[in-house]
TITORZA-773937 format. One record per residue (C-alpha): residue number from 1; x, y, z. Coordinates in pm, whole numbers. Example, Ala and Ser with C-alpha at 12.3 -4.5 7.8 and 13.67 -1.06 7.14 Angstrom:
2
NODE;1;1230;-450;780
NODE;2;1367;-106;714
REM end
This chain:
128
NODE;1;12121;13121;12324
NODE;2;11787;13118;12421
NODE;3;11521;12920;12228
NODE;4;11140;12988;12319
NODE;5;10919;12765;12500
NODE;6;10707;12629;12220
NODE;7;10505;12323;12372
NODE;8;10161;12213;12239
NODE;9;9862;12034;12381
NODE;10;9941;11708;12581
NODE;11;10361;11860;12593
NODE;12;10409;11843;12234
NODE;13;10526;12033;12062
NODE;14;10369;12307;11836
NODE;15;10253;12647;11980
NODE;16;9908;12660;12183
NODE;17;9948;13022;12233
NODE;18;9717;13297;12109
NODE;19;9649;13645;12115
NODE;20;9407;13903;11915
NODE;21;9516;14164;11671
NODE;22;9139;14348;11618
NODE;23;8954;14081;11733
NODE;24;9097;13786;11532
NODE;25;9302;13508;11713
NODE;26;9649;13510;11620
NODE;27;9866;13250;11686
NODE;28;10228;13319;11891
NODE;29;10495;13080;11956
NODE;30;10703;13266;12208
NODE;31;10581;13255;12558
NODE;32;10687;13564;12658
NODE;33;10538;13742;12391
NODE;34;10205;13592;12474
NODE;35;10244;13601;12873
NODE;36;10325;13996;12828
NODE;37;10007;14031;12632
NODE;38;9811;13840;12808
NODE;39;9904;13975;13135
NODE;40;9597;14253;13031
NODE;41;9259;14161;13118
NODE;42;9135;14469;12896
NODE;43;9302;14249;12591
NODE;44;9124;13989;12650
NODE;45;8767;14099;12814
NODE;46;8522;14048;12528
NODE;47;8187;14118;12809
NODE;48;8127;14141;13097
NODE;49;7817;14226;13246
NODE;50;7599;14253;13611
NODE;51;7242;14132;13638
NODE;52;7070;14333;13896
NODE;53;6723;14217;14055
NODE;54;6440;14424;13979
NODE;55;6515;14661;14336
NODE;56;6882;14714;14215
NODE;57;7029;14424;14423
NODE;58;7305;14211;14245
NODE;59;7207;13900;14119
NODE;60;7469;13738;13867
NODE;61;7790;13870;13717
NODE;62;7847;13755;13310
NODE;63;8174;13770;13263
NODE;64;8341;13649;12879
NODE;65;8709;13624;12759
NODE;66;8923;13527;12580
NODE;67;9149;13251;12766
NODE;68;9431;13229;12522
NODE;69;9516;12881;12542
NODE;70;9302;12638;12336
NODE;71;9063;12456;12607
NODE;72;8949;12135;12648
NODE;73;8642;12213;12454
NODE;74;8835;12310;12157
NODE;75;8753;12674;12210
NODE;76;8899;13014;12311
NODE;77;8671;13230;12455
NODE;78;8438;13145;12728
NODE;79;8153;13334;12909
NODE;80;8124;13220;13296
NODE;81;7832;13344;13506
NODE;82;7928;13373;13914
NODE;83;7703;13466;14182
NODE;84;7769;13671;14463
NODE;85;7998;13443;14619
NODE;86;8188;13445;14303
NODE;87;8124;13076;14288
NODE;88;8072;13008;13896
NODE;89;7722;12851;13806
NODE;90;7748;12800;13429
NODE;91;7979;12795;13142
NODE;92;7958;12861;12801
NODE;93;8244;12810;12492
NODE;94;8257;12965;12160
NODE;95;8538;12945;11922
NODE;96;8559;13297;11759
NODE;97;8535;13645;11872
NODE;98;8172;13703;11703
NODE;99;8016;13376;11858
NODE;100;8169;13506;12212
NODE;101;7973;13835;12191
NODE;102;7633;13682;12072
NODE;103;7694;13409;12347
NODE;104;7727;13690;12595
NODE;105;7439;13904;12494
NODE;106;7219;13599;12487
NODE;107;7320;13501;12845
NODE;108;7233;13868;12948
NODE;109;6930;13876;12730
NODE;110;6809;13520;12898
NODE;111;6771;13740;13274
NODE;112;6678;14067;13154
NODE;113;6393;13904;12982
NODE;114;6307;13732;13273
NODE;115;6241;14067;13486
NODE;116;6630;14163;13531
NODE;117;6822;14482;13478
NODE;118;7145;14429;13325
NODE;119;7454;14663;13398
NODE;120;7725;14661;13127
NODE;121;8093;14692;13295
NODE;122;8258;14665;12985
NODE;123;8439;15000;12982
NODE;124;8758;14871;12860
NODE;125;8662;14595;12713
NODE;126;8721;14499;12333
NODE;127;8356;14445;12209
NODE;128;8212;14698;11957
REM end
């Protein structure tokens, strides 16, 4: 018989597993269940947006999701900005869906108020 993996923070045990059902975390204790799930970035993409310089040249990419697993921060979603080299040069946590997507339209809004043109690549994504 097989029993699913059900371990929490630190290895004890308790599930640390979550998905979203329309935007609200749910909470899975099978492993499987959340690994097929999660397995699809377009479940978990909440933003993710490209600053451009003013000429059209890439400048940063915003990228938030939803990581699934509660972080050290307490949180589940996090928006990460990267730069060309796809090295990451900030982060930012939120804990629920609606603080993610104001947290990533104020990131956006920060460089597109400075001069930048943003490019929204969220085509799949689960924002309204």
């Amino acid at each position: 018989m097989s029993v699913p993996l059900r371990l929490g923070i630190g290895g004890g045990v308790g599930s640390c597993f979550y998905i979203l059902k329309e935007r609200k975390v749910v909470q899975v204790d099978d492993v499987y269940e959340w690994g097929s799930w999660f397995e699809r970035i377009e479940n978990r993409r909440v933003g993710e947006t490209e600053i451009l310089f003013p000429d059209g040249r890439f400048h940063r990419r915003v990228s938030t999701v939803f990581i699934g697993l509660m972080s050290v921060h307490d949180t589940l979603f996090e928006t990460m900005c990267f730069d060309r080299t796809r090295q990451c040069l900030n982060e930012f946590h939120w804990a629920t869906f609606d603080e993610a997507e104001k947290g990533h339209a104020g990131v956006v809004n920060k460089f597109t108020k400075n001069g930048y043109t943003s490019k929204d690549l969220n085509s799949h994504g689960l924002s309204s």
